[in-house]
N, C-alpha and C positions, 0 to 999 in steps of 0.2 A: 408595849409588851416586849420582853428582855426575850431571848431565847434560853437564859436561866433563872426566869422570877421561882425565887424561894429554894432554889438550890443552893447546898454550903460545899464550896469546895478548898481542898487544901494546896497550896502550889511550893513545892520546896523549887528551894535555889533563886527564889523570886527577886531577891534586891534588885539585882539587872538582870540587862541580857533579856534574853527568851521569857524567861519567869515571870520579870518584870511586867512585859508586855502583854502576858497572859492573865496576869493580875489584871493589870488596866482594862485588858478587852472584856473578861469576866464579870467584870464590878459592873461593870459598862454595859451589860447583859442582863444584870440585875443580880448576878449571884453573889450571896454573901463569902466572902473571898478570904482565908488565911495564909499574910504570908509568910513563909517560913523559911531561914536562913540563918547563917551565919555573921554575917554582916548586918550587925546590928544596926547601926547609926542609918545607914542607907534604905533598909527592911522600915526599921520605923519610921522614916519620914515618909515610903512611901504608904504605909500601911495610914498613915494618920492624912496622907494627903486623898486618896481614895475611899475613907471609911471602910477601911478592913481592919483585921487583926492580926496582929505579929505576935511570931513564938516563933524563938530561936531554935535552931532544929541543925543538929550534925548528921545527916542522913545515916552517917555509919555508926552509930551508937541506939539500942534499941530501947533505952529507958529514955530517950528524948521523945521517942517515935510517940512513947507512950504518953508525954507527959505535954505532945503536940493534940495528941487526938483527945486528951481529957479539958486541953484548954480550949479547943474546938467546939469540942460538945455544950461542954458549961455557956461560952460563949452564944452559940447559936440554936443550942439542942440535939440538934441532929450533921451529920456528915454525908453528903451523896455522891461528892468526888473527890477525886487525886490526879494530878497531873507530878507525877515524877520526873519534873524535870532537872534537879542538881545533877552536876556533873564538872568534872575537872578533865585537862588535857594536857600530855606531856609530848613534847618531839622526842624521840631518839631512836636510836635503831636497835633491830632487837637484840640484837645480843650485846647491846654497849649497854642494856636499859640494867639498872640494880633493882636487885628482889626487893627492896623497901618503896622503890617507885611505880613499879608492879604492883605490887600489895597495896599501895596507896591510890592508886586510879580502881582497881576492882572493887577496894574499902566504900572507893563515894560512887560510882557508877552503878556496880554490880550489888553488892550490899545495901549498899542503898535502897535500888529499888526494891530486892525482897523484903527490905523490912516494912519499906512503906505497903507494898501490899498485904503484907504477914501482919501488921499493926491495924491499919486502917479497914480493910473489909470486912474483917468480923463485926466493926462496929460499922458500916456503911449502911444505908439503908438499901435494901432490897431494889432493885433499878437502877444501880448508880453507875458512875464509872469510871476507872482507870487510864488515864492515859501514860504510857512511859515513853521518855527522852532515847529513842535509839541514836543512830546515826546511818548516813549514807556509808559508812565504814565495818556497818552491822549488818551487811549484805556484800561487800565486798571488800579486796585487799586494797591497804595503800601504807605504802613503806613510813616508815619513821612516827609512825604510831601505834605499834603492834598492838602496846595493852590496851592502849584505849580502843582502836579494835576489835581486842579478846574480849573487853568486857560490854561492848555493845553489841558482838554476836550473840552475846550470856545474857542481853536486854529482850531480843527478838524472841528468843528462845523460853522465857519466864514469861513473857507475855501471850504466847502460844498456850503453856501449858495452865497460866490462871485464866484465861478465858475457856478453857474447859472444866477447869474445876467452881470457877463460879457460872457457869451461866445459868446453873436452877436455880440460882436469886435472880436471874435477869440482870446481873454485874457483866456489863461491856468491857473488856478489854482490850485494846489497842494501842501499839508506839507510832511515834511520828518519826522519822527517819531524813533527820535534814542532811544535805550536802553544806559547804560552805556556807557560814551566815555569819551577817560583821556583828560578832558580839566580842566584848573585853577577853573570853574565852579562848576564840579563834584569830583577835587583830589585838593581842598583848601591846604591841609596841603602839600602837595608836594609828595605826597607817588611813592615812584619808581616805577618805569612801571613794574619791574617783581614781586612786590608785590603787586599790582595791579590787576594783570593776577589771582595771586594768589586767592584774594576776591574773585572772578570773575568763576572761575573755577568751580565751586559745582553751580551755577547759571546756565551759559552761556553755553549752548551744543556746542560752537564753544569754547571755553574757554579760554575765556580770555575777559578783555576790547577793546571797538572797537577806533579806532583813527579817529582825524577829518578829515581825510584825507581822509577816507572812507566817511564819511560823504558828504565832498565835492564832491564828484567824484558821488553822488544820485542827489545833488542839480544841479549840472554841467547839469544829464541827463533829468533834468527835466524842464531846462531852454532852452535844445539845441530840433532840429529838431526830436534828435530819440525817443524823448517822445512826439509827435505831437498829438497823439490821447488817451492823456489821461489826463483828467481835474477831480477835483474835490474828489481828491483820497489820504489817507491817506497811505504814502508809509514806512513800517516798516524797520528799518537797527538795528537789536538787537543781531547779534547771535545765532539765536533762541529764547530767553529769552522769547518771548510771546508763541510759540509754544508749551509749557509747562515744564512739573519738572520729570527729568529721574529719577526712581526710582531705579534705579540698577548702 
């Protein structure tokens, strides 16, 4: 028995990364899994490698959102979750940052996720649930990433207020809020996992970088029954990293 036999759940951003992995853990679960991306070549092979479904999906455009949740349904009937996790990330500092690169991290971030919740619940089934992509930067500051930042405070914040407004369906909502995790996202350039760790070390009281896989395995718990009683709650996966800065 899967922790989601006969659940359909939708996972944007899925090609890699976190998504990815949340596909794989899900399917893995028993849930019938759509992935939904940009990247198509990548999307479909893993979608055709897992037995899931792909539909391309721009998170910031809301006739995709629409035309993710109609390929959905046809495909499986019904929809009982969302895991919003697309997301893009830019360095700079804030006032060097241009209004179109601004605009463009809140477009897939912030955007994003209201659409997917604006899109998907009404069609969800009654019990379902939400999980959205914060960050450990969605509870506090860290320079040279303002917007992305601004717009995972604007994640915490949306996820508050939809788990009040659904929860007479019994619609859970809840972000996962990672610190540092080696995805293509966070380690562009491709830096090795052990030099990785290495960055990471004089930061992270667990030390090291965290993997999607942990990540997965939060969203997993908070899709499945043994997070039933808790909505509306930003759930930290960092290593420590927010608990503060060891001086010795």
């Amino acid at each position: 028995m899967g922790k989601l036999d006969g659940r359909v759940v939708i996972v944007t951003g899925a090609a890699r990364g976190q998504g990815e992995q949340e596909a794989r853990l899900f399917r893995a679960e028993g849930a019938g899994v759509v992935v939904a991306d940009v990247l198509d070549e990548q999307g479909q092979a893993l979608a055709k490698e897992i037995g899931a479904l792909y539909v391309r999906l721009d998170v910031g455009r809301e006739e995709e959102w629409r035309a993710a949740v109609d390929a959905a349904v046809q495909a499986y009937g019904h929809v009982d979750g969302l895991v919003n996790n697309a997301g893009i990330l830019r360095f700079n500092s804030l006032l060097d940052t241009p209004l179109d690169e601004f605009l463009e991290i809140v477009n897939v971030n912030q955007v994003g996720c209201f659409l997917g919740i604006k899109t998907v619940a009404p069609r969800m089934s009654d019990g379902g649930t939400i999980v959205n992509t914060a960050s450990y930067t969605g509870l506090t500051g860290m320079a040279y990433v303002g917007a992305y930042a601004a717009s995972k405070h604007a994640i915490v914040g949306l996820t508050r207020v939809a788990a009040l407004e659904l929860a007479d369906r019994g619609i859970r909502v809840n972000a996962v809020c990672p610190g540092a995790v080696d995805t293509a996202m966070s380690n562009p350039g491709a830096v090795a996992e052990g030099a990785m760790d290495a960055l990471y070390r004089k930061l992270v009281p667990l030390g090291r970088i965290g993997r999607p896989e942990e990540v997965a395995r939060l969203a997993l718990f908070l899709t499945s029954e043994d997070s039933s009683y808790i909505t509306g709650q930003p759930l930290v996966i960092d290593g420590g990293w927010l608990a503060g800065v060891a001086v010795v």
